[in-house]
C-alpha positions as CSV (number, residue, x, y, z in Angstrom):
1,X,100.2,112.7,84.7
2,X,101.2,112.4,88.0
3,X,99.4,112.9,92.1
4,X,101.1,115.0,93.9
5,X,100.5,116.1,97.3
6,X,99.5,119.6,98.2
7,X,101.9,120.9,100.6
8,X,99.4,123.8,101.6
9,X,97.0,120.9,103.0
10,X,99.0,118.3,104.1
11,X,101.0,120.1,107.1
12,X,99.5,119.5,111.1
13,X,98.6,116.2,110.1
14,X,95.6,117.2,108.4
15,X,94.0,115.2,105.5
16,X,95.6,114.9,102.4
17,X,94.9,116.6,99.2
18,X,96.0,115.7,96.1
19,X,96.0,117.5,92.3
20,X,97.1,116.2,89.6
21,X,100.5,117.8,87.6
22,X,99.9,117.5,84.2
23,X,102.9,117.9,81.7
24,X,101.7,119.6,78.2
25,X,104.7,117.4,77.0
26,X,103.5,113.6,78.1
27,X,100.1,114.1,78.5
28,X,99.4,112.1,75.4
29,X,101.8,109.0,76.6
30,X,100.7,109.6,80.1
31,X,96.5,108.9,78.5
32,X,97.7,106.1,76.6
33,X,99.5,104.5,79.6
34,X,96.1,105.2,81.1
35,X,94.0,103.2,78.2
36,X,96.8,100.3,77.6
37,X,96.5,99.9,81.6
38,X,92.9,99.1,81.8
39,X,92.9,97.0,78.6
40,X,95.4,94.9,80.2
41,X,93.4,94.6,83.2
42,X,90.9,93.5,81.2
43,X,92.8,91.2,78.9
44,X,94.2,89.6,82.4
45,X,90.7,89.3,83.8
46,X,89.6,87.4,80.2
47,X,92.3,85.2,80.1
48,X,91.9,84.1,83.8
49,X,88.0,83.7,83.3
50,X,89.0,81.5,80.0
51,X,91.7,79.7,81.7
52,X,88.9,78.7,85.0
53,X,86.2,77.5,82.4
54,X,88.7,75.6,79.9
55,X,89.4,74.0,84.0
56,X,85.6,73.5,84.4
57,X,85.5,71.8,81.0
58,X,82.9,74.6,80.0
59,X,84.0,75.4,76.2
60,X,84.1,73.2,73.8
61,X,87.7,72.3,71.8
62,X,86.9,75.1,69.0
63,X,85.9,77.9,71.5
64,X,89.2,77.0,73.7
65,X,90.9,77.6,70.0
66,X,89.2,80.9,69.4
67,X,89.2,82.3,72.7
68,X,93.2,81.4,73.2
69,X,93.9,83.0,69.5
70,X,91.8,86.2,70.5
71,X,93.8,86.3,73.9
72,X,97.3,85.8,72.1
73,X,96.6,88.7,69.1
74,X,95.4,91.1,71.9
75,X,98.5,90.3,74.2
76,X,100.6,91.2,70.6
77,X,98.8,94.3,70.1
78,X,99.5,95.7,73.5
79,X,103.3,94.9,73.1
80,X,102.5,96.9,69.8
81,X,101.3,100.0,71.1
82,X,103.8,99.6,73.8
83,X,106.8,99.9,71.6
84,X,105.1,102.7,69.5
85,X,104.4,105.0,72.7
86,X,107.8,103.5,74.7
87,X,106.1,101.6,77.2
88,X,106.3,98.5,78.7
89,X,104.3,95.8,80.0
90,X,105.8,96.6,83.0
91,X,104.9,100.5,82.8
92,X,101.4,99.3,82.8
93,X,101.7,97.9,86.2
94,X,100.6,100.8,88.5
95,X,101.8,100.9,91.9
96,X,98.7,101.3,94.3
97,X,101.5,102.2,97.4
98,X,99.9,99.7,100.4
99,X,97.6,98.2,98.0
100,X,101.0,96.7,95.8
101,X,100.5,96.8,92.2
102,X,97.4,96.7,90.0
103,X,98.4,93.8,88.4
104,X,99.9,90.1,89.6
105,X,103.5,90.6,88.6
106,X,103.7,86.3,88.1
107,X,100.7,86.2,86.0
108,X,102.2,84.2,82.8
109,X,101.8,85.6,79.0
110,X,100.2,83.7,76.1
């Protein structure tokens, strides 16, 4: 699933429209990129959150345990359903065009 421009709208400088091509073919790869995107965002935004209070000294030495294991199973089932749909952890990382990418390309994995 891809945005592509309209080129009926988009000539004269006029604002942009977009639609979405859809490919009967990789729609169900395309979804699951979709999903396995925002469970790494998520997953990303956990680990960060854990990594800030285990810096604050806010969790105790069994709940750093628990919370680091959770982290690390989770990172190994995305690299799972990766390989099973021939993805990447890279794929995942959508380009937002000026915005950069979704996610921090230097962000380290458990």
């Amino acid at each position: 699933m891809t945005a592509v421009e309209d080129p009926h709208t988009t000539h004269g400088g006029s604002a942009l429209a977009q639609r979405l091509s859809v490919d009967p073919d990789t729609v169900e790869r395309d979804l699951i990129k979709l999903v396995l995107t925002i469970v790494e965002l998520l997953r990303q935004l956990m680990e960060r959150t854990a990594v800030h209070r285990v810096d604050q000294g806010d969790l105790a030495e069994d709940e750093e345990e628990r919370i680091g294991m959770t982290l690390m199973i989770l990172h190994e089932r995305m690299e799972e359903l990766c390989k099973r749909y021939g993805l990447t952890m890279d794929d995942l990382n959508l380009d937002l065009g000026p915005l950069g990418s979704l996610l921090p390309r230097d962000f380290p994995s458990p």
